[in-house]
N, C-alpha and C positions, 0 to 999 in steps of 0.2 A: 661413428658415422657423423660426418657434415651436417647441422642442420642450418636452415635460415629462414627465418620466421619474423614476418612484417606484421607493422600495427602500425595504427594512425588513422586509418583512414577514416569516413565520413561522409556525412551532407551537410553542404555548404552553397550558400547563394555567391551568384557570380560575384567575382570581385574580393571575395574571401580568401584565407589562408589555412593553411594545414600541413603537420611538420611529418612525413612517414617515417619510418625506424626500422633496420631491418638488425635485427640482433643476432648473431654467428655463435653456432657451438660444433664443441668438437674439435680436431687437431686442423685451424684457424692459422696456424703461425706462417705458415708460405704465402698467405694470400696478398696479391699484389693488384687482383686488377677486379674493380666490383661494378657495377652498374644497376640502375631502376630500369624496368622496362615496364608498357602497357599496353592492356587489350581490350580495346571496344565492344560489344555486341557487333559479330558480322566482319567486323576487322581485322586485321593482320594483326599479331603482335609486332609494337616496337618500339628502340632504342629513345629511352628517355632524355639520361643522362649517365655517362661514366666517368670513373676515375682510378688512376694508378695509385693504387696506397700509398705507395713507398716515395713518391716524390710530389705528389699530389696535382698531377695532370690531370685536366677534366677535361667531358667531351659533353658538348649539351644539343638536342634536337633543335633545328629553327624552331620550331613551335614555341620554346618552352623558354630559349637564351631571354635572360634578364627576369625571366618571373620565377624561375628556378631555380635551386644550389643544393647541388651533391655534397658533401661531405662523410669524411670517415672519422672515426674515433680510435685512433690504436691500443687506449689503454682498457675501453667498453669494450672493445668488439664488435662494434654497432655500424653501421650506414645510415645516412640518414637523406632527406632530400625534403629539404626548406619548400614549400608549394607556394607562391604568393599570387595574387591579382587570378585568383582562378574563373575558368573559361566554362560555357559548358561541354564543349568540347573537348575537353581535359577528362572526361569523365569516364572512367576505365576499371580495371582489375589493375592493381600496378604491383609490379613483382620485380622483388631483388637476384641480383645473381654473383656468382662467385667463381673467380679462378686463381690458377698461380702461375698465368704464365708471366715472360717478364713485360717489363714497361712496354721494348719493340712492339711486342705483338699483341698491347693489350686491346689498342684499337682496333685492330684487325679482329679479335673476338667480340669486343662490341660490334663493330659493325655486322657480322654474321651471326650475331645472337649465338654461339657457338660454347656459352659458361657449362662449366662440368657441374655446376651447383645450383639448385632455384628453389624459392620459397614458392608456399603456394598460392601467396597473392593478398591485398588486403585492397576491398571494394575504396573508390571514390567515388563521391555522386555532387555535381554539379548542379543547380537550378539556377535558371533564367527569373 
């Protein structure tokens, strides 16, 4: 079985940095399209940031462009997403996800939250 298991997270005063990691096990080798997503208390979950492994297209929320960076690691297995200048409105459950379909449609799965794979989250907390 799939697994994907985040770490990193944290409390952090505004203005801080913090790097998440989402570490992939299990038969990994199809995957082409990953993304961070998060969820508030009372919120909607949603699309942080994604990326096509395989050619390394990203896609990032207004919220988040320039204070955030997606990346993958193909030889770890890992995801990761660089946090910088954080808000406290950034302040969430942020969870990884995983698919294999191809590049076309990898945005199309981010945009509908629609990953056949999720971690179960790893707390961020923000203070003013």
């Amino acid at each position: 079985a799939i697994q994907l298991v985040e770490s990193g997270g944290g409390s952090v005063q505004t203005g801080g940095s913090l790097r998440l990691s989402c570490a992939a096990s299990g038969y990994t080798y199809n995957t082409n399209c990953m993304g961070w997503f998060r969820q508030a208390p009372g919120k909607d979950r949603e699309g942080v940031a994604g990326i096509v492994t395989n050619d390394g297209t990203t896609y990032y929320a207004d919220s988040v462009k320039g204070r955030f960076t997606i990346s993958h690691d193909q030889k770890k297995n890992t995801l990761d997403l660089e946090m910088n200048n954080l808000r406290p409105e950034d302040t969430a459950m942020y969870y990884c996800a995983r698919d294999i379909v191809d590049s076309a449609r990898c945005r199309a799965v981010y945009q509908r939250q629609s990953f056949i794979h999720w971690g179960q989250g790893t707390q961020v907390t923000v203070s003013s």
